[in-house]
VOPAGU-2260 file (C-alpha; in pm, 1 decimal, decimal comma):
REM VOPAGU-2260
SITE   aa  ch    i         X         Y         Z
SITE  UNK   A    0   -2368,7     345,5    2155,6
SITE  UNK   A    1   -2634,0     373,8    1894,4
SITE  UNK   A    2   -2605,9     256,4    1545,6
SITE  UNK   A    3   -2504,5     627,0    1395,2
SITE  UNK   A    4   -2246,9     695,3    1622,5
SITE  UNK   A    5   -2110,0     356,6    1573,1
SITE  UNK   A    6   -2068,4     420,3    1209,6
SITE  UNK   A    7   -1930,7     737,5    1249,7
SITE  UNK   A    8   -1687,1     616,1    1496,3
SITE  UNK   A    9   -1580,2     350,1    1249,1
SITE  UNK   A   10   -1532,8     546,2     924,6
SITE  UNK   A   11   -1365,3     815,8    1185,2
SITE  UNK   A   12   -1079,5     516,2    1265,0
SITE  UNK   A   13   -1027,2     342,1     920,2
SITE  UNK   A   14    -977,1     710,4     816,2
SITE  UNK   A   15    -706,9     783,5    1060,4
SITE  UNK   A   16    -572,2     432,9    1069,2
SITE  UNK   A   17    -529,9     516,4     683,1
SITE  UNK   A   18    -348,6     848,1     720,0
SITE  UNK   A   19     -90,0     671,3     923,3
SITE  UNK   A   20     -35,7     342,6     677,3
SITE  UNK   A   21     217,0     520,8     525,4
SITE  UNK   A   22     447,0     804,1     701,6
SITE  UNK   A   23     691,4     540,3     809,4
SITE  UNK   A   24     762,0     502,0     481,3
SITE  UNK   A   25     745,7     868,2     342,0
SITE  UNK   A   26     938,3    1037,5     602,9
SITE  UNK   A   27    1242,9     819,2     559,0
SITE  UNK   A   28    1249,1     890,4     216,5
SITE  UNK   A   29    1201,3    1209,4     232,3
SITE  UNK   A   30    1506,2    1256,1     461,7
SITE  UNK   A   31    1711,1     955,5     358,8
SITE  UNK   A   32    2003,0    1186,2     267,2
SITE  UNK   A   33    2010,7    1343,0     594,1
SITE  UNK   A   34    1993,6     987,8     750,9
SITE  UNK   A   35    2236,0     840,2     614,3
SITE  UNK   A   36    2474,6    1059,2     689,1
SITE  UNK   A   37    2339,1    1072,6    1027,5
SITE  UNK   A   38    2353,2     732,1    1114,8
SITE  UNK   A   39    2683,1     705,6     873,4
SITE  UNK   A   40    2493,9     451,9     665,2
SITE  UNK   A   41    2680,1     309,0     308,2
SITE  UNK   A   42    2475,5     350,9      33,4
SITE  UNK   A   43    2432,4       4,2      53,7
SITE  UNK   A   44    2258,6      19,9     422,9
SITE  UNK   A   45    2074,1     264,2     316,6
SITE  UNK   A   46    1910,6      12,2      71,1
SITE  UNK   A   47    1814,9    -204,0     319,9
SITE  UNK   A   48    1649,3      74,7     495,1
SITE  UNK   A   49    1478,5     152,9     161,4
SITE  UNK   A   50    1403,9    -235,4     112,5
SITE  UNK   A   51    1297,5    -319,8     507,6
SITE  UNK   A   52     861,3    -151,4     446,5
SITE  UNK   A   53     867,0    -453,3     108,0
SITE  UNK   A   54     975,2    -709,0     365,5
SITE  UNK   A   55     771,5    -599,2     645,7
SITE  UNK   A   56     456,8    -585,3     460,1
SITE  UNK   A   57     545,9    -909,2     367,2
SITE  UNK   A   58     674,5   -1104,5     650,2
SITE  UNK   A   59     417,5    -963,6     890,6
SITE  UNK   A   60     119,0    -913,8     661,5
SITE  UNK   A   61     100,7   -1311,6     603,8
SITE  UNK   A   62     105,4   -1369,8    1010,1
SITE  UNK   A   63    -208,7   -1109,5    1014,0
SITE  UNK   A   64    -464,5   -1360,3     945,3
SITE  UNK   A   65    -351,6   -1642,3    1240,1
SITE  UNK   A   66    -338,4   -1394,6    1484,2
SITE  UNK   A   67    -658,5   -1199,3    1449,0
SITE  UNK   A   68    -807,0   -1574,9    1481,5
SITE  UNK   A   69    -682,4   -1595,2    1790,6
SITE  UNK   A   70    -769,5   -1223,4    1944,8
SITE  UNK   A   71    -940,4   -1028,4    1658,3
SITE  UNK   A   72    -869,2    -802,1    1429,2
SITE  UNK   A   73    -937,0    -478,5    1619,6
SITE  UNK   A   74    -706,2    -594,9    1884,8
SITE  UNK   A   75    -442,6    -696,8    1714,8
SITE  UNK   A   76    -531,2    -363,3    1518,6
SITE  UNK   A   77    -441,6    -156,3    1797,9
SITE  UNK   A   78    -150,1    -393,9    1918,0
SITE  UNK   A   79     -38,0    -273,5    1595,7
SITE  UNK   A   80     -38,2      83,7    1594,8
SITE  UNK   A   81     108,7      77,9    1913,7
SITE  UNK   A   82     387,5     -98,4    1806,1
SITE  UNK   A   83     417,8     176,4    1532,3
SITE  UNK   A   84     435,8     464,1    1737,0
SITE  UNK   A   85     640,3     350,8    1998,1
SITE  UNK   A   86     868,7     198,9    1708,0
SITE  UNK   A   87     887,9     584,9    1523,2
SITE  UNK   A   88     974,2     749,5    1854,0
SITE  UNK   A   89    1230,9     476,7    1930,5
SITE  UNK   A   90    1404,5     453,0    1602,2
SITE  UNK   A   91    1455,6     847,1    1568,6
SITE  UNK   A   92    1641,7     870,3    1841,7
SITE  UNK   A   93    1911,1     601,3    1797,9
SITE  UNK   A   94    2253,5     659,2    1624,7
SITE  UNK   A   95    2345,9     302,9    1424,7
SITE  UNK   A   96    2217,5      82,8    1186,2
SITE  UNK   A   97    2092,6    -186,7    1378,2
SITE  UNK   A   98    1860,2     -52,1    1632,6
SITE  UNK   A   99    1722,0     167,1    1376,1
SITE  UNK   A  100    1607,5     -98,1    1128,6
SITE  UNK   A  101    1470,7    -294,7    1420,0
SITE  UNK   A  102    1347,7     -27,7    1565,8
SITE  UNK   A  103    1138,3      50,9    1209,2
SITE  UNK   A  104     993,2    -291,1    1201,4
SITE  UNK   A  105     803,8    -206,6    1494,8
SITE  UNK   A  106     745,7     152,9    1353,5
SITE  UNK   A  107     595,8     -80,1     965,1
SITE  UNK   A  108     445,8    -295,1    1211,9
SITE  UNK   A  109     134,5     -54,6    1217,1
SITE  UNK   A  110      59,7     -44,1     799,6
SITE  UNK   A  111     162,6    -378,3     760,5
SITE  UNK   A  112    -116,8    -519,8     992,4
SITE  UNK   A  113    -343,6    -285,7     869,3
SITE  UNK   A  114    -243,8    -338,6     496,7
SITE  UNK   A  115    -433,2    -718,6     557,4
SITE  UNK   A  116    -690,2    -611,8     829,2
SITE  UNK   A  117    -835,4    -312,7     656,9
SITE  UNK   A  118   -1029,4    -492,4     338,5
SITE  UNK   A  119   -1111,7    -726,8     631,6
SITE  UNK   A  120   -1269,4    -431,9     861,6
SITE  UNK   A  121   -1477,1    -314,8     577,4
SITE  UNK   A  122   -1662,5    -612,3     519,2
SITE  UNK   A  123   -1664,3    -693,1     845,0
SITE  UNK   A  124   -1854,8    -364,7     923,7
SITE  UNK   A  125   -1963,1    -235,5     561,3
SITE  UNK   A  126   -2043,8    -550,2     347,1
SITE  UNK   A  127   -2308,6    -358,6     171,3
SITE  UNK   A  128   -2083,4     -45,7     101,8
SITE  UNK   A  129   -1715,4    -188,7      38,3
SITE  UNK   A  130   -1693,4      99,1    -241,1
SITE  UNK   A  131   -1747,2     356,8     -58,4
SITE  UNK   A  132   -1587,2     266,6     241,2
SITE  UNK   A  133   -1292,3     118,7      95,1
SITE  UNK   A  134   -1214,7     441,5     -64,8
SITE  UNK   A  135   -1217,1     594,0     306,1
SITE  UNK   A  136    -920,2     427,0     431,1
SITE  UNK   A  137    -726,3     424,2      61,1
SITE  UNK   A  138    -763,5     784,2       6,4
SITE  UNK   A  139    -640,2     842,0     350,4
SITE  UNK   A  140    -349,1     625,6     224,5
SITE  UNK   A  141    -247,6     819,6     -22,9
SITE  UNK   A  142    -298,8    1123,6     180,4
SITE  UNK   A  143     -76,7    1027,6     446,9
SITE  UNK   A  144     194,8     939,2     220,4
SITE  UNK   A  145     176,8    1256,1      41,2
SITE  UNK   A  146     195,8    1446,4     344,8
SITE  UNK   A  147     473,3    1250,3     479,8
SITE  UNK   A  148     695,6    1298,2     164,9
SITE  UNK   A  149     645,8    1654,3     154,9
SITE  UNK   A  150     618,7    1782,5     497,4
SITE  UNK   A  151     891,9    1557,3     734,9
SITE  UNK   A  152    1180,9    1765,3     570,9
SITE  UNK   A  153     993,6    2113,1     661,9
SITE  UNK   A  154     917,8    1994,7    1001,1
SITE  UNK   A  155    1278,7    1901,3    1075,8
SITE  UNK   A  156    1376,6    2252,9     967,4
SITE  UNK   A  157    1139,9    2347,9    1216,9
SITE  UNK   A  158    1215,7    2139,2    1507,3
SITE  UNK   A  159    1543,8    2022,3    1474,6
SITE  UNK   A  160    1711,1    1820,3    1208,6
SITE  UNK   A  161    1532,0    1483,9    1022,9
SITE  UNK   A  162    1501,0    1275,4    1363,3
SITE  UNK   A  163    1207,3    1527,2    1464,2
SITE  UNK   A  164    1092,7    1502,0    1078,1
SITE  UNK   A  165    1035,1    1070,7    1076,9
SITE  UNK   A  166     965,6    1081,4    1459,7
SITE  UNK   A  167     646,7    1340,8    1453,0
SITE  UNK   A  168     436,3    1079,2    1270,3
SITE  UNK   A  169     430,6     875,3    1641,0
SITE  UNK   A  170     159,6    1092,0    1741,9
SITE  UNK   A  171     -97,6    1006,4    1394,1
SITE  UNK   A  172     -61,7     632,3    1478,1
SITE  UNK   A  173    -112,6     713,4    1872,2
SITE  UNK   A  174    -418,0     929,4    1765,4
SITE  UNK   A  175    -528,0     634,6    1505,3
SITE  UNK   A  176    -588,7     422,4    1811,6
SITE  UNK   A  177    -835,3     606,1    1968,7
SITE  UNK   A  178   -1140,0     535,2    1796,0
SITE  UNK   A  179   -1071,1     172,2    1775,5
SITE  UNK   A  180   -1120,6     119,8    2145,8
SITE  UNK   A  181   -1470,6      94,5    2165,8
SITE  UNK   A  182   -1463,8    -164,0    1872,5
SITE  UNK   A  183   -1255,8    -410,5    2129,7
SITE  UNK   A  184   -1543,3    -589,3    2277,3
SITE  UNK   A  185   -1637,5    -717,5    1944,3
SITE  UNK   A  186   -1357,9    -937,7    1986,4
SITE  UNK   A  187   -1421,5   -1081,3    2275,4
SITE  UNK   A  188   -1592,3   -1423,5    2129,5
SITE  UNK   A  189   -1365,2   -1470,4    1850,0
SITE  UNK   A  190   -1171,7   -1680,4    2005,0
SITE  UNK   A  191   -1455,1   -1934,9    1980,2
SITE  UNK   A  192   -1535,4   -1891,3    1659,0
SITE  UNK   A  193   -1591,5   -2185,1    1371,6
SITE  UNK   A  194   -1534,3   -1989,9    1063,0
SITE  UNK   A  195   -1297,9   -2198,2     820,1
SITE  UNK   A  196    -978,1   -2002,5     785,3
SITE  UNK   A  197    -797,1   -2082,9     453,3
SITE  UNK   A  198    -401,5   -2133,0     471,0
SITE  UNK   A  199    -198,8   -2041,3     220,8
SITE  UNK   A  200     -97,0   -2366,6      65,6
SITE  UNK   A  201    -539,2   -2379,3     -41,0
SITE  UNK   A  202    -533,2   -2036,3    -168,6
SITE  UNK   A  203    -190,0   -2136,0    -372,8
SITE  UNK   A  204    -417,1   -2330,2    -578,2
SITE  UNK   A  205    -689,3   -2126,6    -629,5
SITE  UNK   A  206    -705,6   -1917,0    -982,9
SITE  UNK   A  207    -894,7   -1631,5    -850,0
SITE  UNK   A  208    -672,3   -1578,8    -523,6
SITE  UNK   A  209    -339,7   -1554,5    -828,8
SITE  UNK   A  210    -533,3   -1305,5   -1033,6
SITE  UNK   A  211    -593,5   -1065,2    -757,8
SITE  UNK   A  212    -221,8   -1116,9    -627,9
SITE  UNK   A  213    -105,6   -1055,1    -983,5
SITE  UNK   A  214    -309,3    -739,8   -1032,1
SITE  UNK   A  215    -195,6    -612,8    -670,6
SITE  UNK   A  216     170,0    -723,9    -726,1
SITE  UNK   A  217     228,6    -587,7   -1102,9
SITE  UNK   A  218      51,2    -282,6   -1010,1
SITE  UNK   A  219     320,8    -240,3    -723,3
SITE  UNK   A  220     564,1    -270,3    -919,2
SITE  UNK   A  221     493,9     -26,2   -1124,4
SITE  UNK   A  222     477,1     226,5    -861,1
SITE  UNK   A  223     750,7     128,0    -719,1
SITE  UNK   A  224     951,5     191,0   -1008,4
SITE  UNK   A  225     790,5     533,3   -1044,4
SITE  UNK   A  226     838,9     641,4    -694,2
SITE  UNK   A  227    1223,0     505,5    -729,1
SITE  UNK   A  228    1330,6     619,1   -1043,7
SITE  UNK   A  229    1085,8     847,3   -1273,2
SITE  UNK   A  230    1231,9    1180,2   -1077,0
SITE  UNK   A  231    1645,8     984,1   -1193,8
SITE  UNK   A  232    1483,0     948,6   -1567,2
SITE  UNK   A  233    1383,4    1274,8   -1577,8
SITE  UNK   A  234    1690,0    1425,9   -1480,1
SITE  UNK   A  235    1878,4    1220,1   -1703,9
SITE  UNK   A  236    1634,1    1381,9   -2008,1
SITE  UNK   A  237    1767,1    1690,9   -1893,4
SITE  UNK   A  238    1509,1    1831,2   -1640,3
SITE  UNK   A  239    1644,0    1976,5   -1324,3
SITE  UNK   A  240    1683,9    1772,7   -1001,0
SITE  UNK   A  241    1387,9    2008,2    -896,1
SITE  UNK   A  242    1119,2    2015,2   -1145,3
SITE  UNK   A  243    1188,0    1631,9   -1155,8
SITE  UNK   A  244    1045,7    1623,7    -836,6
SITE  UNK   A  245     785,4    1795,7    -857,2
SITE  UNK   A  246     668,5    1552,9   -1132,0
SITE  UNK   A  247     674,5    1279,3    -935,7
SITE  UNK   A  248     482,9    1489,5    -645,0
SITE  UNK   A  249     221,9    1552,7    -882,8
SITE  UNK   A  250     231,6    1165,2   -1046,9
SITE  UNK   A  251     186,2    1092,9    -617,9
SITE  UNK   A  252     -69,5    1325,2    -546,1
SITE  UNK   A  253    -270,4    1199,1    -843,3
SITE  UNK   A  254    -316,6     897,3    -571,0
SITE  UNK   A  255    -594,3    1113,0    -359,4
SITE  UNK   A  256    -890,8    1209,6    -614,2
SITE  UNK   A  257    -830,7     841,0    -794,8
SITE  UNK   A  258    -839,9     700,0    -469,8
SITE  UNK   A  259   -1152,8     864,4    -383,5
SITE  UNK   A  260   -1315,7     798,6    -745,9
SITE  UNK   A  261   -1203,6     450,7    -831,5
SITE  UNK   A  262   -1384,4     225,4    -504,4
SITE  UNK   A  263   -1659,3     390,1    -575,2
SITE  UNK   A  264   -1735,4     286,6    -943,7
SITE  UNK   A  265   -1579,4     -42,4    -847,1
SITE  UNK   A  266   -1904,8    -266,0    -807,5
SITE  UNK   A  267   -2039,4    -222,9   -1149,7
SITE  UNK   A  268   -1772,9    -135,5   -1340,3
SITE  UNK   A  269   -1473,6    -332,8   -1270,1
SITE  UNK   A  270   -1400,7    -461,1   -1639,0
SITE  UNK   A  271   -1428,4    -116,7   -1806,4
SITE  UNK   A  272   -1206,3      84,3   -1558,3
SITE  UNK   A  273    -926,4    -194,4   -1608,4
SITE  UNK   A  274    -947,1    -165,6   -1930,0
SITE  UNK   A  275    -950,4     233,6   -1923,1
SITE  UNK   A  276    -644,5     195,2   -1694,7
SITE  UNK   A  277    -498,0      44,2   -1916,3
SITE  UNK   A  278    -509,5     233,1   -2236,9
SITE  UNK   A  279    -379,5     563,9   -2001,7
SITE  UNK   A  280     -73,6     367,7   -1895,5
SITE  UNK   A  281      14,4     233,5   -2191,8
SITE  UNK   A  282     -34,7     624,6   -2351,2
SITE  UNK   A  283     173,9     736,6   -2039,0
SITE  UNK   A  284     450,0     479,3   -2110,2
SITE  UNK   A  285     431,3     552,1   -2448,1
SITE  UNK   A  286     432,6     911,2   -2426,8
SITE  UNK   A  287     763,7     848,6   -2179,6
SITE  UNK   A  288     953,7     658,8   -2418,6
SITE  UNK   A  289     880,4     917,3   -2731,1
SITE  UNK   A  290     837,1    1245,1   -2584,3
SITE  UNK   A  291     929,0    1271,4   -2239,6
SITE  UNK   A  292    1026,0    1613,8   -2196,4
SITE  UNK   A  293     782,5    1768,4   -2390,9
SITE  UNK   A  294     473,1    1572,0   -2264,2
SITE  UNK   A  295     578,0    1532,6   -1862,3
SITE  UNK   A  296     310,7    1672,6   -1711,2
SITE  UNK   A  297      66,4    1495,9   -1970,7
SITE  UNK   A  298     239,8    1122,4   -1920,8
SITE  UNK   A  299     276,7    1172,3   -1543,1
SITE  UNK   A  300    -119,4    1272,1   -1569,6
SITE  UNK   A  301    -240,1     944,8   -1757,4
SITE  UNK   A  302      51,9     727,5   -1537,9
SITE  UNK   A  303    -167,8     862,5   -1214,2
SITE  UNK   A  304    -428,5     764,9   -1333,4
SITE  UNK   A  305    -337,6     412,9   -1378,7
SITE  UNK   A  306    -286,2     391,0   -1070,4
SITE  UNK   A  307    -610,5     365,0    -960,5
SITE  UNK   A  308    -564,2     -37,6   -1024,9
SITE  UNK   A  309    -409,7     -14,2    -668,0
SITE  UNK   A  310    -785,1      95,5    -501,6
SITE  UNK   A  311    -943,3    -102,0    -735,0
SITE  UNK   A  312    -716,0    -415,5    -640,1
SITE  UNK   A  313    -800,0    -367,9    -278,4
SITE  UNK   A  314   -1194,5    -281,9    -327,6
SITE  UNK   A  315   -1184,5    -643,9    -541,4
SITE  UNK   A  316   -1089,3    -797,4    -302,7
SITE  UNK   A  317   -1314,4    -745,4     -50,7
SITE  UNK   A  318   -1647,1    -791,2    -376,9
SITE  UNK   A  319   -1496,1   -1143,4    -475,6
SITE  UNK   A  320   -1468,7   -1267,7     -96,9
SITE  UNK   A  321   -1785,8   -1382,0      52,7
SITE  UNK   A  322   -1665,8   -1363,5     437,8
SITE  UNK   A  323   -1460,7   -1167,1     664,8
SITE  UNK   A  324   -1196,3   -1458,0     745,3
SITE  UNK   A  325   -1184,8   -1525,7     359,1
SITE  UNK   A  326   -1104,0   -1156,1     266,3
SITE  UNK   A  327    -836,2   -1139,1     562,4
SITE  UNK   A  328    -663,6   -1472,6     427,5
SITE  UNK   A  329    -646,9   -1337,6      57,7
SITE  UNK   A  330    -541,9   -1027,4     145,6
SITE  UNK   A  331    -253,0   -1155,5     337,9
SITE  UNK   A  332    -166,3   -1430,7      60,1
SITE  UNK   A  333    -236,7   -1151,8    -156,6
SITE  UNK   A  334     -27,6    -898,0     -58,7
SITE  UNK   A  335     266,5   -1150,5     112,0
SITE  UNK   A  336     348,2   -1220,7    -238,7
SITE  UNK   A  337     253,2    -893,5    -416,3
SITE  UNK   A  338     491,6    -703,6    -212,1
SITE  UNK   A  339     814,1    -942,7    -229,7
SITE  UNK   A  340     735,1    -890,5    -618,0
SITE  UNK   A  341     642,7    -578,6    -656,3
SITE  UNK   A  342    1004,5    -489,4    -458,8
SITE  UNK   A  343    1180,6    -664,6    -723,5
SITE  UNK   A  344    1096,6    -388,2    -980,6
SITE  UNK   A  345    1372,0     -64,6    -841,9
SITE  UNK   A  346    1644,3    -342,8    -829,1
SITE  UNK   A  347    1543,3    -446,3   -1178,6
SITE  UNK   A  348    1562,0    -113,1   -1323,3
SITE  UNK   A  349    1903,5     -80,3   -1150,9
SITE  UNK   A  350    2050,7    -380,3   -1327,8
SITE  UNK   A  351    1896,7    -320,2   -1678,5
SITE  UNK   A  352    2029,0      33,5   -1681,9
SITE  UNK   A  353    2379,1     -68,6   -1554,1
SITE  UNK   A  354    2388,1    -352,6   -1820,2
SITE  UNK   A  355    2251,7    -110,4   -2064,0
SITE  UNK   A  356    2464,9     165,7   -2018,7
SITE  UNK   A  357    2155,4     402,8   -1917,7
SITE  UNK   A  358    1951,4     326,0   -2171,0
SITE  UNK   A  359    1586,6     355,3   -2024,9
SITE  UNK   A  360    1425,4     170,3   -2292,3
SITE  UNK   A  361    1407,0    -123,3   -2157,2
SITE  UNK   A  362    1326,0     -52,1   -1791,4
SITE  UNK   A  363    1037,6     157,1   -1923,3
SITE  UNK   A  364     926,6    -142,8   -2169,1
SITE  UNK   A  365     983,8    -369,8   -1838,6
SITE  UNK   A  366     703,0    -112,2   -1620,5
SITE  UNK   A  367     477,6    -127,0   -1948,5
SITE  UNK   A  368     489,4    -564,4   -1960,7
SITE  UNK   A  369     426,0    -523,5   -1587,1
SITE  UNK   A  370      94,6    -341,7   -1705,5
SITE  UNK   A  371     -29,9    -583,0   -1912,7
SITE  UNK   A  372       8,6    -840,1   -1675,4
SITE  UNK   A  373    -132,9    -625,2   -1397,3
SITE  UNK   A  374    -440,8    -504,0   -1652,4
SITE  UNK   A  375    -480,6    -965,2   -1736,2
SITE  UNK   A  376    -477,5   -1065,6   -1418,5
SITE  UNK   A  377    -753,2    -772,3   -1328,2
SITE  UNK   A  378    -937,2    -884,5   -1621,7
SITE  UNK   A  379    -969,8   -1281,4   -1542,1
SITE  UNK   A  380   -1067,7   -1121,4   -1107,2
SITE  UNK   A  381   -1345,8    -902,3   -1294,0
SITE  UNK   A  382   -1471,6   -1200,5   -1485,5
SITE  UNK   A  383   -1485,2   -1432,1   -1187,3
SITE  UNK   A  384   -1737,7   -1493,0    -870,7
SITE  UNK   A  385   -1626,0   -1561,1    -521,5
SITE  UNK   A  386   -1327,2   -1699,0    -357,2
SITE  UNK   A  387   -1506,8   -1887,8    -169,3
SITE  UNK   A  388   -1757,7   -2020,9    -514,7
SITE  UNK   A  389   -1389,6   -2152,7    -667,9
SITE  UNK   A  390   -1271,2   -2315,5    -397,9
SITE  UNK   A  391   -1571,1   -2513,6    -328,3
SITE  UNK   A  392   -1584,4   -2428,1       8,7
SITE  UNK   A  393   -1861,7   -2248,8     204,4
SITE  UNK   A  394   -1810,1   -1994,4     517,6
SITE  UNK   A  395   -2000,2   -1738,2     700,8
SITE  UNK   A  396   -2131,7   -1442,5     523,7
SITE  UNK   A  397   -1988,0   -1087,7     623,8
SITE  UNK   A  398   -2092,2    -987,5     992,3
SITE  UNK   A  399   -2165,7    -635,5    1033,1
């Protein structure tokens, strides 16, 4: 295969593999009504369900890095979406709790991989054009999501009821495997390679590896809270159930043209978009607290924009790593802690407005302080060199 059609083969799979990160997630929220009363869940199972993608991303992001050392990350890519859609076939079809959330770990298995391998992939392949590229697979992202959310409830109107609606997205992750199959033979010596992986307890210790996990996790959380509870605080100004909605729609689809604009000014400008970033959320939040009805559109505007950090986080990380096994063991340490903190911010909210009577003062002050230390941690990442320069270690340069 010559070089061109390599390339194009490549972008081709980290932008499918990107599509499907997500629509195990959005589906299930966008039916969870209709599945929980389906599957007869309390509103407490259908929590967990809500909670299992934070753990997942977790749990089996940090194992990512181990076991591409042992049969490469496009294998264990493809292992993974397999998993996925053979998990989101399986778990729509089953009628109780249990065999549905184990059932979805297989079906998270796919994005949680790929959450870790991806930043890997792209320096592995693109180490001169992580911008650019990087922006490939997180656009996709928040394509995917989007069109999970808003079309799984149409399709199962269509074909059936919500099983058809989170099951349909089986045949995106089946498809994402395709172009990854020529890429397998590049795995064949890695086995056999000497390239110093770095555990977790080394990257514990390691200033630059917390900065980028705080940026990724406080970022998180903020969305997290958005996606959970912006459409509940709108209603409770007053807006209907439906124009609430569509707020947060918007505030979500703000995710694809900052996703595609953000990587790319990444290189040169890391400092002065974090610091733009930041000045729109704290407007947003602002605007939220004072305002909320009056500005929505406005505040859900600037609050998109914000979260760019997300892209940015992920296109930083692969510009402060100096090798593919480095970038693949920070992004797991990375994100194995940014998610289990970043899912601490819904439950938060819960408590403070159930202590508070409903006062959403201090959850949204609580989303703004997780800004600030999103928007410092970004700014001591910008600031800094390599990974690799901190730790005082040296490994192999990027392989393309």
């Amino acid at each position: 295969m010559n070089h061109r059609r390599h390339q194009i083969l490549l972008v081709t799979a980290m932008a499918l593999t990107g599509l499907s990160m997500r629509s195990a997630v959005g589906s299930v929220g966008a039916v969870l009504t209709d599945l929980q009363a389906g599957l007869h869940l309390s509103s407490g199972a259908a929590g967990l369900v809500t909670t299992l993608p934070v753990l997942c991303f977790a749990g089996l992001g940090s194992l990512a890095p181990a076991l591409a050392a042992r049969i490469g990350e496009h294998r264990l890519l493809v292992l993974a979406l397999i998993a996925s859609a053979l998990g989101l076939v399986g778990r729509s079809l089953v009628g109780s709790l249990w065999p549905f959330l184990g059932l979805s770990v297989f079906a998270l298995s796919g994005a949680a991989f790929a959450n870790v391998l991806m930043p890997a992939l792209v320096k592995r392949h693109f180490p001169d054009q992580i911008g650019r590229m990087s922006s490939v697979y997180i656009t996709a992202i928040a394509i995917g999501i989007t069109a999970a959310s808003g079309a799984s409830v149409p399709i199962g109107d269509i074909a059936g009821g919500w099983r058809a609606g989170i099951g349909v997205w089986a045949v995106l992750a089946a498809i994402a495997v395709l172009p990854w199959l020529p890429t397998l033979a590049a795995d064949q010596d890695r086995s056999r390679s000497t390239a110093r992986r770095l555990g977790p307890a080394q990257l514990g210790r390691n200033p630059l590896t917390w900065a980028l996990t705080l940026m990724f996790a406080f970022q998180s959380f903020q969305a997290y809270v958005s996606f959970g509870w912006f459409s509940d605080y709108f209603q409770h100004e007053g807006l209907s159930a439906g124009r609430s909605g569509l707020l947060v729609a918007f505030f979500a689809a703000l995710g694809i043209p900052v996703s595609i604009v953000i990587p790319a000014l990444a290189q040169r400008h890391q400092l002065g978009l974090i610091l733009a970033m930041t000045a729109t959320g704290v407007a947003g939040y602002a605007g939220l607290l004072m305002a909320p009805v009056a500005g929505a559109w406005l505040w859900m505007l600037l609050l998109g924009i914000t979260g760019g950090m997300f892209p940015l986080t992920l296109t930083m990380l692969g510009l402060h790593c100096r090798s593919v096994e480095t970038t693949a063991a920070v992004s797991a340490f990375m994100q194995g802690v940014g998610y289990i903190l970043a899912g601490s911010g819904p439950l938060l909210v819960g408590l403070l407005l159930d202590v508070t009577n409903q006062n959403w003062t201090p959850p949204l002050l609580l989303t703004m302080a997780a800004l600030f230390v999103s928007a410092g941690a970004g700014v001591v990442a910008a600031r800094s060199s390599y990974v690799e320069d901190t730790l005082g270690v040296s490994t192999p340069a990027a392989r393309a």
